[in-house]
C-alpha positions as CSV (number, residue, x, y, z in Angstrom):
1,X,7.4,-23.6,-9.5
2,X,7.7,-20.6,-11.6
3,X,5.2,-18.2,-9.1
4,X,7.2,-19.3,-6.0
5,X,10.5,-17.2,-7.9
6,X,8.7,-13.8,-9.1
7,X,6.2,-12.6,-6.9
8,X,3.5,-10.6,-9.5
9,X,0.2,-9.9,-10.1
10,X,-1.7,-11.0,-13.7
11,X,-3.5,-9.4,-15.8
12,X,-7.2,-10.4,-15.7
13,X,-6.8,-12.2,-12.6
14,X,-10.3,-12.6,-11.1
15,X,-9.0,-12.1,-7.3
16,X,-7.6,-8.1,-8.3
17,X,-10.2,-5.5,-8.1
18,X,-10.3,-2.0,-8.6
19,X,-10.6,0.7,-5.5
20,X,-13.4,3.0,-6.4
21,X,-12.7,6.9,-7.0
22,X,-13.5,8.6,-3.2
23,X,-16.2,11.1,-4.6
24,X,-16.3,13.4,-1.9
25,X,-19.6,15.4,-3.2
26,X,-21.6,11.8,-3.3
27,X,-20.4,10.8,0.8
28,X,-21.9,14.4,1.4
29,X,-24.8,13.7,0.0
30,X,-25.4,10.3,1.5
31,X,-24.7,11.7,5.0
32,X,-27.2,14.4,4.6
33,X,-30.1,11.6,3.7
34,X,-28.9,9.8,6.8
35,X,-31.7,10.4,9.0
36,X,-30.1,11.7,12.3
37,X,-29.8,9.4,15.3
38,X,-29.3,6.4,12.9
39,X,-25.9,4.4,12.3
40,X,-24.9,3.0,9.6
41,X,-23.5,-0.1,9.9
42,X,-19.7,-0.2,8.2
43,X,-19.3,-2.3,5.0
44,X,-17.3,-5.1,4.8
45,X,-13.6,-4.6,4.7
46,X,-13.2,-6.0,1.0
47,X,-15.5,-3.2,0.1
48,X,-14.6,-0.5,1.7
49,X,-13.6,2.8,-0.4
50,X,-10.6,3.5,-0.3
51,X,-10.1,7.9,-0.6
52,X,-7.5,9.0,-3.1
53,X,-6.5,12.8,-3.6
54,X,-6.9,14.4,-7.4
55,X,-3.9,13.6,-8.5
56,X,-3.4,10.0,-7.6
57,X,-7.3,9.4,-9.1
58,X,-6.5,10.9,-12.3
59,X,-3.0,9.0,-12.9
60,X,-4.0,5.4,-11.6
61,X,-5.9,2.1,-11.1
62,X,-5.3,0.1,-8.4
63,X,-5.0,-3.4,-8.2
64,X,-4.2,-5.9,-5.1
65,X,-4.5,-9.4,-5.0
66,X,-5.4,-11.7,-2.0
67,X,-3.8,-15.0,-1.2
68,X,-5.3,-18.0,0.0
69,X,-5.8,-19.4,3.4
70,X,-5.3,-22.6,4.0
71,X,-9.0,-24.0,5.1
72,X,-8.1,-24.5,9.5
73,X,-8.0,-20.4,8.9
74,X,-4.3,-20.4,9.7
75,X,-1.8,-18.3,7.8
76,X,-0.4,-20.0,4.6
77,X,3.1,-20.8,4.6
78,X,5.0,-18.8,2.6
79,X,8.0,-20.0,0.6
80,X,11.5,-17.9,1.2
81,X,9.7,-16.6,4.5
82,X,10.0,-17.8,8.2
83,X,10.8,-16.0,11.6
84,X,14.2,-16.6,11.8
85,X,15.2,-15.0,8.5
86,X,13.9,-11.8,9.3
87,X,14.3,-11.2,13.2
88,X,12.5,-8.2,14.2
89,X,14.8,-6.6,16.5
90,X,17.4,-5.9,13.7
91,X,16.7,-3.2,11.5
92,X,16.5,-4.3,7.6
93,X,18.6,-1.5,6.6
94,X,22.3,-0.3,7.7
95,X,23.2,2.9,8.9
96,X,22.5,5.9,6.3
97,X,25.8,6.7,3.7
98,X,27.3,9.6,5.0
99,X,26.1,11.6,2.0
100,X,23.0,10.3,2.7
101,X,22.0,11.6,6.3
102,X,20.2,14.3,5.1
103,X,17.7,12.0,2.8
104,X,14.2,10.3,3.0
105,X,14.4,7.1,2.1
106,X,12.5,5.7,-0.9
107,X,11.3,2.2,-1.2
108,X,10.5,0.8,-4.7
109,X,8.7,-2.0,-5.6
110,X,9.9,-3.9,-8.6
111,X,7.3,-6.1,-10.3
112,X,4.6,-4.1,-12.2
113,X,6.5,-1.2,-10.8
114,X,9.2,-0.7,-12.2
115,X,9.7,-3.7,-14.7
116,X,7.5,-6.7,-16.0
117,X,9.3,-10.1,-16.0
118,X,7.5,-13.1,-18.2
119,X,8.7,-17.0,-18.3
120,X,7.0,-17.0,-21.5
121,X,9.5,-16.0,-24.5
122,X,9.2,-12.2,-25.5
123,X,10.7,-10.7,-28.4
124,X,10.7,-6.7,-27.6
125,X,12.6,-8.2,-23.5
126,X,14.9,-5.4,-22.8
127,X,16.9,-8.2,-21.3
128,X,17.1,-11.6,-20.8
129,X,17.8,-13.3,-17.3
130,X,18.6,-16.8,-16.4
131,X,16.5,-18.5,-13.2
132,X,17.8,-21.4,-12.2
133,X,14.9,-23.6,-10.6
134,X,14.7,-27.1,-9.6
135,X,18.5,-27.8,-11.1
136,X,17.2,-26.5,-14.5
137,X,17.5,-22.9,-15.9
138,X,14.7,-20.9,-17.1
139,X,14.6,-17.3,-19.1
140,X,12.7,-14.1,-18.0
141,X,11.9,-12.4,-20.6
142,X,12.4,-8.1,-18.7
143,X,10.4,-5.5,-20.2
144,X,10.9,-2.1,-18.2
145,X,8.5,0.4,-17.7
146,X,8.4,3.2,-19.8
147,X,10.6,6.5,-18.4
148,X,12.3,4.4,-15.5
149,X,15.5,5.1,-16.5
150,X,14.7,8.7,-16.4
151,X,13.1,8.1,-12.9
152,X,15.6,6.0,-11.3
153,X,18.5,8.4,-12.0
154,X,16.0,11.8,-11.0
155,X,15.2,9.6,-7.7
156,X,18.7,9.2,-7.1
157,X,19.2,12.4,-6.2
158,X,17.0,13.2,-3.5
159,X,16.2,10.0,-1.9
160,X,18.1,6.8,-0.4
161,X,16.6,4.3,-2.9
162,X,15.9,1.1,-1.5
163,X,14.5,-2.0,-4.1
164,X,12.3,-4.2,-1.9
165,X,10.8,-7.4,-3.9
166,X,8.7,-9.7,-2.4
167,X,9.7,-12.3,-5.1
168,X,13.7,-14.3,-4.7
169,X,16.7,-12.8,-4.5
170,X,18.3,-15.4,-7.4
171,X,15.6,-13.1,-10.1
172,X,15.5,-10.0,-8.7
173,X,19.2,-9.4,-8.0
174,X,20.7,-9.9,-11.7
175,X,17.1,-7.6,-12.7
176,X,18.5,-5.2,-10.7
177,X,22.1,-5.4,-11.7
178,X,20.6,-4.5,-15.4
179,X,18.1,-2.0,-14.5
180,X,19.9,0.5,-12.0
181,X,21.9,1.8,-14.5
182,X,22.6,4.3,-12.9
183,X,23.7,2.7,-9.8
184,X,21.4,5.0,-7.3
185,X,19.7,2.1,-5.6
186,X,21.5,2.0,-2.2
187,X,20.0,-1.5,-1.1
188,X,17.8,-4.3,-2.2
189,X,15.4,-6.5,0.1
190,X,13.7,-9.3,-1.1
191,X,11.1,-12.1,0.2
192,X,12.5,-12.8,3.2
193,X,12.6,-9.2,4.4
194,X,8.4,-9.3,4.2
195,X,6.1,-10.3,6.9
196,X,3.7,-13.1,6.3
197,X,0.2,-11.4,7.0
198,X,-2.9,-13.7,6.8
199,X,-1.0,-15.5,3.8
200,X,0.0,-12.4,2.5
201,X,3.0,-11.0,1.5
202,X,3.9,-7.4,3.2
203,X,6.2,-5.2,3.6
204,X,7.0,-3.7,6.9
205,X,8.2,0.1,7.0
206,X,9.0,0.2,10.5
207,X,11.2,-2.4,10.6
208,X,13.8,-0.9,8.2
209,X,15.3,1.2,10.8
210,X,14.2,4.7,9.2
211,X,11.8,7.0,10.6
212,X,8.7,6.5,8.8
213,X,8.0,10.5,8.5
214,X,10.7,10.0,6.2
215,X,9.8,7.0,4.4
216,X,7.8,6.5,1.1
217,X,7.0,3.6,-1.2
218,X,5.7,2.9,-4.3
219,X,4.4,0.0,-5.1
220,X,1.9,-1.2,-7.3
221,X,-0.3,-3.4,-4.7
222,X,-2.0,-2.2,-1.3
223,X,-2.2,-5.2,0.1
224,X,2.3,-4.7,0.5
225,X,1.8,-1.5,2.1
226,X,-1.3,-2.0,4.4
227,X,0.3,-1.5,7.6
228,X,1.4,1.8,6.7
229,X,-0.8,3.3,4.3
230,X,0.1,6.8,5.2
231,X,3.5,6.1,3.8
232,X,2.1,4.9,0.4
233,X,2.1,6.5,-2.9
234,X,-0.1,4.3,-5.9
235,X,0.5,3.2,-8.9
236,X,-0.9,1.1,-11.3
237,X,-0.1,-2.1,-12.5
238,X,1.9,-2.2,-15.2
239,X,2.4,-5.2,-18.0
240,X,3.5,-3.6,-21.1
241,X,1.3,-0.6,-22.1
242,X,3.8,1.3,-24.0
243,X,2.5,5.0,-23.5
244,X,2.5,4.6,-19.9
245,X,3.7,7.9,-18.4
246,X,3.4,7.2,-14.3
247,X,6.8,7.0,-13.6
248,X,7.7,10.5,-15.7
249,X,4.7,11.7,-13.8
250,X,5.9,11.2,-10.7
251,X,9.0,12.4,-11.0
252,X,8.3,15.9,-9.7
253,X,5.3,14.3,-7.1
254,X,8.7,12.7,-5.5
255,X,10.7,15.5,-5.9
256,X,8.6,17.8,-3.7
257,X,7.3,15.0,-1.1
258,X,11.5,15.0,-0.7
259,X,11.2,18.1,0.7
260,X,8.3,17.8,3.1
261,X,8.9,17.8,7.1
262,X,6.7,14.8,7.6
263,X,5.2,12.3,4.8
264,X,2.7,10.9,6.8
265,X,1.3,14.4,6.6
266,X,0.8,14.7,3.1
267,X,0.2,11.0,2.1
268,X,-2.1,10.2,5.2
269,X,-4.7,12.5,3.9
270,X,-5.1,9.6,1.3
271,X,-7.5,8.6,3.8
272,X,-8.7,12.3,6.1
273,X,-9.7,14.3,2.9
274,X,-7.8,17.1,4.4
275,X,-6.9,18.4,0.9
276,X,-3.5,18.7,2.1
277,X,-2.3,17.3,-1.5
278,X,-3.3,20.2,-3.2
279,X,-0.5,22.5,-0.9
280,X,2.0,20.1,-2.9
281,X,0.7,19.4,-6.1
């Protein structure tokens, strides 16, 4: 019952792959042995290359994992998610703070983002929370990513955070009531504020009520971003690698995109190789 409270990936899982680096030199030099007239049929979807700018090659690996269909092909039932709790014509989010109206909004992941959270004792947790499941309470053991203090409190100055969790509300809010130290996250969403896509978890931009040119997230799997993957800035999984720098990395990657007229414009060329990264970074 434990994976139906935290919503994470694991290390070593066999279903997480890698994207390959985009090598833009190596498409060129397969399109010029093309022999003209001829198409080429597409790969399948699963192995498709996905195109990352400089910057986001040299600071991550990207992991997503898939979940099961049930066999008849229809879409798995998802616990903690059903129509009625998330009605689409209502945005997620309330109206922007009044000190806020002049903000992007930033959406965070929290698992492998941000924090790590284990059932299994730890003895360097940075806290302790209690889950209660089933009439019994459990431990997670929190470890928290290295320099997110430092980023949470630097985000909080230029964006509306937002926290949005696809794992339950009854872990994620007292992780949250210990890690925003700060107190710069403006709102949290959890499962129930995903869409159910092919038996997958996702999170929809759109239906947060904020313009999507103005709208980033971060969040460690693809697969919760795929139906705006212009909005989308990587990161790689993280478990408990202590010299992990991402987060301090990002810092001033976030602070410029803060600035920019449209998002879309400058994250979207993830996938148009317009080099538009390199006007920012």
């Amino acid at each position: 019952m434990h994976e139906h409270v935290i919503t994470q990936v694991e290390r070593g899982d066999p279903r997480h792959y890698n994207f390959p680096d985009y090598d833009e030199e190596e498409e060129k030099k397969q399109q010029q042995q093309q022999p003209k007239g001829e198409e080429v049929a597409p790969e399948p979807a699963q192995k498709k290359k996905r195109k990352y700018p400089r910057f986001i090659r040299k600071l991550i690996n990207l992991f997503t994992c898939f979940s099961p269909k049930q066999a008849d092909g229809d879409d798995e039932e998802i616990e903690g998610v059903t129509p009625e709790d998330a009605p689409r014509d209502k945005p997620l989010l309330g109206a922007l703070q009044k000190n806020r109206t002049d903000r992007k909004t930033l959406v965070l992941d929290l698992d492998e983002t941000l924090v790590h959270s284990s059932f299994k004792p730890v003895s360097n947790a940075d806290f302790i929370v209690p889950v209660e499941i089933d009439g019994t309470v459990h431990s997670v053991y929190v470890l928290k990513r290295p320099h997110v203090d430092a980023f949470m409190e630097e985000m909080g100055k230029h964006y509306e955070v937002v926290v949005f969790t696809a794992s339950l509300a009854k872990y994620a809010n007292p992780v949250l009531d210990l890690l925003d130290i700060h107190r710069v996250v403006d709102a949290r969403l959890f499962r129930e504020a995903c869409v159910s896509v092919q038996g997958s978890l996702v999170k929809d931009l759109s239906r947060l009520g904020r313009p999507l040119k103005d709208t980033i997230i971060l969040d460690n799997s693809p697969l919760s971003y795929m139906l705006q993957p212009e909005n989308a800035v990587p990161i790689s999984s993280w478990f408990d690698q202590p010299d992990d720098r991402e987060l301090l990395d990002l810092i001033p990657v976030l602070t410029t995109m803060a600035t920019v007229p449209d998002v879309t414009e400058v994250l979207g060329s993830n996938t148009k190789k317009s080099g538009r990264f390199g006007n920012y970074y």
